[in-house]
C-alpha positions as semicolon CSV with decimal commas, in nm:
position;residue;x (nm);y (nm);z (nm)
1;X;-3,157;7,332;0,671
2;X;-3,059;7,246;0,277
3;X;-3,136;6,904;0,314
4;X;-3,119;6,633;0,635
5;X;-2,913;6,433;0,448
6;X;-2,632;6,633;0,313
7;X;-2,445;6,944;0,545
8;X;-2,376;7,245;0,366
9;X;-2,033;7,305;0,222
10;X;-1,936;7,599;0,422
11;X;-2,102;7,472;0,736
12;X;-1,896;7,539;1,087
13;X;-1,750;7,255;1,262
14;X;-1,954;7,363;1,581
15;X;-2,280;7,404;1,387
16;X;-2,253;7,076;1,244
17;X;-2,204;6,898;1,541
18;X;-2,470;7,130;1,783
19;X;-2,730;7,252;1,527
20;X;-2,711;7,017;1,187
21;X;-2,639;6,658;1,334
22;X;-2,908;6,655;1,552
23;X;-3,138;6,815;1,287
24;X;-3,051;6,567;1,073
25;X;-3,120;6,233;1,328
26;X;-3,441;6,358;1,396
27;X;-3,570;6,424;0,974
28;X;-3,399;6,092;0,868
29;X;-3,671;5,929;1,112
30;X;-3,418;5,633;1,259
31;X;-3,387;5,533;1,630
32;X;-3,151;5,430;1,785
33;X;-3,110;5,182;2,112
34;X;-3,265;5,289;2,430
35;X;-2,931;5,355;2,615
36;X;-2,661;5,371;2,332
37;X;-2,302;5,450;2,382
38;X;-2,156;5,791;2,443
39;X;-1,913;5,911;2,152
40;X;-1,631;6,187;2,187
41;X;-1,574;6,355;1,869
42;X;-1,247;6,573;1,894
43;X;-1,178;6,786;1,618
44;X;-0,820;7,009;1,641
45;X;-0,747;7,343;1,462
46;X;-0,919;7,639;1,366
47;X;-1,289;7,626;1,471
48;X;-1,256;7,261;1,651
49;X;-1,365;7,161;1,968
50;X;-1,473;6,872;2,160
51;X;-1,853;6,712;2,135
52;X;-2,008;6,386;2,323
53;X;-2,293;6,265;2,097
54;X;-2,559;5,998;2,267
55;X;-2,843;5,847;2,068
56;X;-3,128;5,770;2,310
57;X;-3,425;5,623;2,106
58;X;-3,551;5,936;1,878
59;X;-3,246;6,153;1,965
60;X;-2,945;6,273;1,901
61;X;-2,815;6,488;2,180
62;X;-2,444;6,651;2,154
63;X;-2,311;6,849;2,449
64;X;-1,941;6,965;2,548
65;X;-1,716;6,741;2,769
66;X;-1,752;6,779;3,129
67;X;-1,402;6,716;3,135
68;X;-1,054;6,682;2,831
69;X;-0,984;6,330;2,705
């Protein structure tokens, strides 16, 4: 990883979300709440996908829809 902070410019949409993102929540040293919402991130096009993101605490965890919006 460049830097936590920043993604790289030619990063995939699917390595940002599952690889980078939760790289970067866990360098940048910030909790969250306890039991924090889930969010959907949908992205359409080439390379998109769907992602659920869930901060619990000291992590960031991102995992594929169990089912479409």
């Amino acid at each position: 990883m460049q830097s936590w902070d920043r993604p790289p410019p030619d990063i995939g949409v699917a390595a940002f979300f599952e690889q980078w993102l939760p790289e970067a929540f866990a360098k940048s040293s910030r909790r969250g709440p306890l039991e924090g919402p889930v969010v959907r991130a949908t992205i359409s096009g080439e390379g998109g996908g769907a992602w659920e993101l869930a901060v619990s605490d000291d992590e960031l965890s991102v995992t594929t829809p169990r089912r479409e919006p």
